[in-house]
C-alpha positions in Angstrom: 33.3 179.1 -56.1 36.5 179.7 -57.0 39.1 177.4 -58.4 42.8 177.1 -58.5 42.8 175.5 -62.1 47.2 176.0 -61.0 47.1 174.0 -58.0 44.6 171.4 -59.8 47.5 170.5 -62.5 50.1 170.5 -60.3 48.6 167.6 -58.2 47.6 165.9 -61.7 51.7 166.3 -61.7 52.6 164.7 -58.3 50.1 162.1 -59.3 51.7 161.1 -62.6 55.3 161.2 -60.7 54.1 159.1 -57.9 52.5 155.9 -60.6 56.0 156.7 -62.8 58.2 155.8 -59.2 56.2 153.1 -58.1 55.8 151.1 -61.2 60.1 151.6 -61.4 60.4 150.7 -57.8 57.9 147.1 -58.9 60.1 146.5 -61.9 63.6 146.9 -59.4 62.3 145.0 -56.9 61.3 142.0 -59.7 64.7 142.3 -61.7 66.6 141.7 -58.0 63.9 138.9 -57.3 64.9 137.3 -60.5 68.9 138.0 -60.1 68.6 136.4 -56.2 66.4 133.3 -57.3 69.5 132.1 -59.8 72.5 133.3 -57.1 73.4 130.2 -55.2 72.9 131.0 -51.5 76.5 130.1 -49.8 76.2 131.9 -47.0 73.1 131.1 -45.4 74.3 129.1 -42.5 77.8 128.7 -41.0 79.5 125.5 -41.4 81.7 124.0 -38.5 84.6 122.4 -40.1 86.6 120.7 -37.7 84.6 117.8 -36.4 86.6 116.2 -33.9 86.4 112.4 -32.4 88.8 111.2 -29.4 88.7 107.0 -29.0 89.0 105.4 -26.4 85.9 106.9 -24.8 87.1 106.3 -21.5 91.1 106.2 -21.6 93.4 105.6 -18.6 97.1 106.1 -18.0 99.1 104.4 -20.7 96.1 104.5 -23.3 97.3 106.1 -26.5 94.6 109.2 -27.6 93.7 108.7 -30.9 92.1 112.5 -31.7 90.5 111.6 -35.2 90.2 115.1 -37.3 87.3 115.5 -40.3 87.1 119.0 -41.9 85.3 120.3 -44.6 88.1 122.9 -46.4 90.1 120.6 -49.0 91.8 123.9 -50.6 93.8 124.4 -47.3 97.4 122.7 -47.6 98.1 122.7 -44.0 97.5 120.0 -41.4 95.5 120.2 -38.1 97.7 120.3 -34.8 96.6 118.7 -31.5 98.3 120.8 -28.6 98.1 118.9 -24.9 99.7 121.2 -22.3 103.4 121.7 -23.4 103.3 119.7 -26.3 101.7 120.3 -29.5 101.1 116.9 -31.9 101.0 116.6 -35.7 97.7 115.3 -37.5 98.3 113.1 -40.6 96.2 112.3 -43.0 94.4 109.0 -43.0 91.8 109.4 -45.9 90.7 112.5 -47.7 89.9 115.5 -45.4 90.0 112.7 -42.3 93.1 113.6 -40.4 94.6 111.7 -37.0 96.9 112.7 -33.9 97.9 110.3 -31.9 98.6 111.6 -27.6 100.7 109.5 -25.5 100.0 109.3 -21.7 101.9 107.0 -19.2 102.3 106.2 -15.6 104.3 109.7 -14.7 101.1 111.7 -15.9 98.3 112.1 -13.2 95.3 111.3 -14.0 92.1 113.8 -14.3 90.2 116.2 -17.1 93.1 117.2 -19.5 92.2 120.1 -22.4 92.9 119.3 -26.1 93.6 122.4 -28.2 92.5 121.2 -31.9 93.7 123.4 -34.7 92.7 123.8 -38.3 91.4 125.5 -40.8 91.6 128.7 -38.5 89.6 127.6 -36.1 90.2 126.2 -32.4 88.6 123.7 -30.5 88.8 123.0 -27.0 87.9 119.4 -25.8 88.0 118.2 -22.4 89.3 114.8 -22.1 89.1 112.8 -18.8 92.1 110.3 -18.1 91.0 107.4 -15.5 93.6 106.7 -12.9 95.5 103.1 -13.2 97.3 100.7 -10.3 100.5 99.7 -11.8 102.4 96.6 -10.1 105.3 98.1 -7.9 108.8 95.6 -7.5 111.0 96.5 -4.7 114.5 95.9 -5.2 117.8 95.6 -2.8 121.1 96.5 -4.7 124.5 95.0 -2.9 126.1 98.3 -1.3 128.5 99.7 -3.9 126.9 97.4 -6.7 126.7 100.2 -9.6 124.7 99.6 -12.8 125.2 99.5 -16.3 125.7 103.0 -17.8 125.1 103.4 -21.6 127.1 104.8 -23.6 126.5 109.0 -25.2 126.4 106.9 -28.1 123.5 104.3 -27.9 121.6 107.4 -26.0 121.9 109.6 -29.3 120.4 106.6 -31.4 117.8 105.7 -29.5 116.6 109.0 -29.0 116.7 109.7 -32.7 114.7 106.8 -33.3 112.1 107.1 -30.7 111.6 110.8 -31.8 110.7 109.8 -35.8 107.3 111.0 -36.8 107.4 109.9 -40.5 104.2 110.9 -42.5 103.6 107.5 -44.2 101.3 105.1 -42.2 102.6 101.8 -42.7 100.8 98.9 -40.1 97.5 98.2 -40.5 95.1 96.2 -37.9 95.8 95.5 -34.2 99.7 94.7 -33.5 101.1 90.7 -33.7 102.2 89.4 -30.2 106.3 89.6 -30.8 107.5 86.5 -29.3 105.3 83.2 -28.6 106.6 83.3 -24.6 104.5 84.4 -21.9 104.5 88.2 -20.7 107.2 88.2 -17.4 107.0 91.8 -16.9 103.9 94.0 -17.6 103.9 97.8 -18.3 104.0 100.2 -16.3 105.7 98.4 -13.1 107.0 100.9 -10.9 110.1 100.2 -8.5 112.0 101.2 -5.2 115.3 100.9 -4.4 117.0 100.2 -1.7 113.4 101.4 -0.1 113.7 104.9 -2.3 111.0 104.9 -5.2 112.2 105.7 -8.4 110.1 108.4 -9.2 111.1 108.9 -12.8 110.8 104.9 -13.6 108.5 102.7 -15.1 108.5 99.9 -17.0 108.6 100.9 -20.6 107.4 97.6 -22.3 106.5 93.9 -22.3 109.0 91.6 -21.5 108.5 88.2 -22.6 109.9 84.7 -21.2 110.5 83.0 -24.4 113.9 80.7 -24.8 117.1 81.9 -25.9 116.8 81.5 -30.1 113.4 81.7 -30.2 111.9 84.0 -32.7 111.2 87.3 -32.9 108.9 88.9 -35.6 107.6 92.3 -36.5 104.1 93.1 -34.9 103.3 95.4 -37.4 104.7 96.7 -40.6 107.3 99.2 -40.8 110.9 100.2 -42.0 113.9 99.3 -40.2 115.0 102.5 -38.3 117.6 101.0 -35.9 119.9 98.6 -36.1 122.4 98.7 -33.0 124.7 96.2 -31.5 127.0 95.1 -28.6 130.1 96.3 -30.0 128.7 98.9 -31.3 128.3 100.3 -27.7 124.7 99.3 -27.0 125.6 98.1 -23.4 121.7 98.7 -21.9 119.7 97.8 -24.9 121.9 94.9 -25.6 121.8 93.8 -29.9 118.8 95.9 -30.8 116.0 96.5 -33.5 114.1 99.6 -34.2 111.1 99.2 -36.6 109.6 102.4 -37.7 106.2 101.8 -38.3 105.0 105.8 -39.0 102.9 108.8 -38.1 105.0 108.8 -35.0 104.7 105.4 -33.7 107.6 102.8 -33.3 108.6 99.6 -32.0 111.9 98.5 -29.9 113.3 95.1 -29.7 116.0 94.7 -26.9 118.3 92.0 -25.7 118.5 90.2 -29.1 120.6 86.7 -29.7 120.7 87.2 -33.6 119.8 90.2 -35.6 118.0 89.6 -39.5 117.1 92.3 -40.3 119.6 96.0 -41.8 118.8 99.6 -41.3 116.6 100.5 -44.4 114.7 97.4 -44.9 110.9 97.2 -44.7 109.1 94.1 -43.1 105.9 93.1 -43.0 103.9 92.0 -40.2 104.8 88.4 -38.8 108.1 88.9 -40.5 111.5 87.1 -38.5 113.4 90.7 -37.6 116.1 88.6 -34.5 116.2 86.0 -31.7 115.8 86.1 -28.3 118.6 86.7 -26.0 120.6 88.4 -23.4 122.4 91.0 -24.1 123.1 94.4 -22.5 121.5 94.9 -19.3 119.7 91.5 -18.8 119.6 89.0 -16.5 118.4 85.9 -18.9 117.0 85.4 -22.0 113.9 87.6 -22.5 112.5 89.6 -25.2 111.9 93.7 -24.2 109.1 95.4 -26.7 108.2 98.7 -26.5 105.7 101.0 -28.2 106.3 104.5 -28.9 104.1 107.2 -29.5 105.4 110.7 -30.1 108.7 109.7 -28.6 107.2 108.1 -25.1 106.3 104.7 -24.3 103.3 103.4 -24.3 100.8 100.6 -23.2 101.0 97.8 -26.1 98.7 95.6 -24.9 95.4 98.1 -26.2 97.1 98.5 -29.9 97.2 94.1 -29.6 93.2 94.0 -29.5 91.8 96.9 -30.9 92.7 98.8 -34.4 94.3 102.1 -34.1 93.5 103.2 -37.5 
């Protein structure tokens, strides 16, 4: 027999090599065990952070959206954005990382599924939003030939506009809106009109009107800063002596028709606070009170934000 006494210690070689790289590879593996079992995992499962709510569950024309906002980055300065078709809707801030958009619909919209385009925190979220269809009372009205209404002035059109367009960041009501005026409501929202047998397709009735008597009072239904202040001679021939409160985030309130004005531009009132009287002035045909809610510069349905809290 003959035997390779070469080959024999080359193996005894290998061998040696092959104990010397395992036992390194067993004392990597246990150094990355121990460097892994003190590393907090962060990345072990994504986290969605816009977590979007929209109230009321089953909205219908008029309703004002309320598309509630929670996200879980507090290092990012900007605010979400709620886009509905053409329009695109700031979020404020209504408690920490909690933000809130408020949509306006009304009687010109049609009703159906409508898409929500939420934005934050670089993501996007699409939410499907169905808006219920709503009869609104329709008046039919006969003008004298040649009768011509009251035009208002570039003037008034400017301020109002100004003031209906506000989106101040502050929120400043709190709890479901006070009824204005203790009269009964003459006029509802909404109402829709023809004249002279042609419908007045861009019309509606943007408001409540209440009945009450001439120098009855009128308070604020929520709280807010005094935003407009406008007058008869001051060229307010439509809106009549009128009030403006400003009560933020994009809502406000309009008070037309006034008697008596208490209130200046730059004041703050409470709710419940006297802000005027009732009258007739401007374009009125006896003493009533006009309110109307804004949101995001159109008019909205009141009559929700009187029994349930938009917070």
């Amino acid at each position: 027999m003959i035997i390779d006494n070469s080959a024999s210690s080359s193996n005894k070689k290998l061998l040696d090599f092959d104990v010397k790289s395992l036992t390194a590879n067993r004392r990597a593996i246990n150094v990355l065990k121990g460097i892994f079992a003190v590393l907090p995992i962060t990345f072990a499962l994504p986290v969605d952070a816009l977590q979007v709510k929209v109230t009321p569950t089953n909205p219908k024309l008029g309703d004002t959206l309320s598309v509630e906002i929670n996200r879980d980055n507090p290092d990012n300065s900007t605010n979400p954005t709620v886009a509905s078709g053409n329009n695109t809707y700031p979020a404020f801030e209504i408690a920490p990382n909690q933000y809130r958009a408020l949509i306006p619909t009304t009687p010109l919209e049609k009703a159906g599924t409508r898409t929500l385009r939420v934005t934050g925190d670089g993501q996007v979220r699409n939410l499907a939003v169905n808006v219920l269809n709503r009869k609104f009372p329709v008046q039919r009205i006969t003008l004298p030939p040649g009768k011509a209404g009251v035009g208002a002035t570039e003037h008034e059109l400017k301020r109002v506009a100004a003031f209906k367009a506000l989106q101040t960041p502050e929120k400043y009501w709190n709890g479901v809106f006070l009824k204005p005026n203790a009269g009964r409501i003459s006029t509802t929202y909404g109402v829709r009109r023809y004249y002279n047998g042609t419908f007045a397709k861009d019309y509606y009735h943007r408001g409540l009107d209440y009945a009450g008597a001439a120098g009855s009072s009128v308070i604020a239904p929520a709280s807010g800063r005094i935003a407009l202040v406008g007058r008869v001679s001051q060229g307010f021939r439509v809106h009549g002596n009128v009030v403006g409160i400003d009560h933020g985030q994009g809502v406000t309130s309009i008070f037309m028709h006034l008697s008596r004005i208490n209130v200046k531009e730059g004041d703050f009132v409470k709710a419940g606070q006297l802000i005027g009287t009732v009258g007739s002035t401007g374009a009125s045909t006896g003493p009533h009170l006009h309110w109307g809610l804004y949101v995001n510069g159109q008019s909205v349905d009141p009559t929700p934000w009187r029994t349930k809290t938009v917070n």
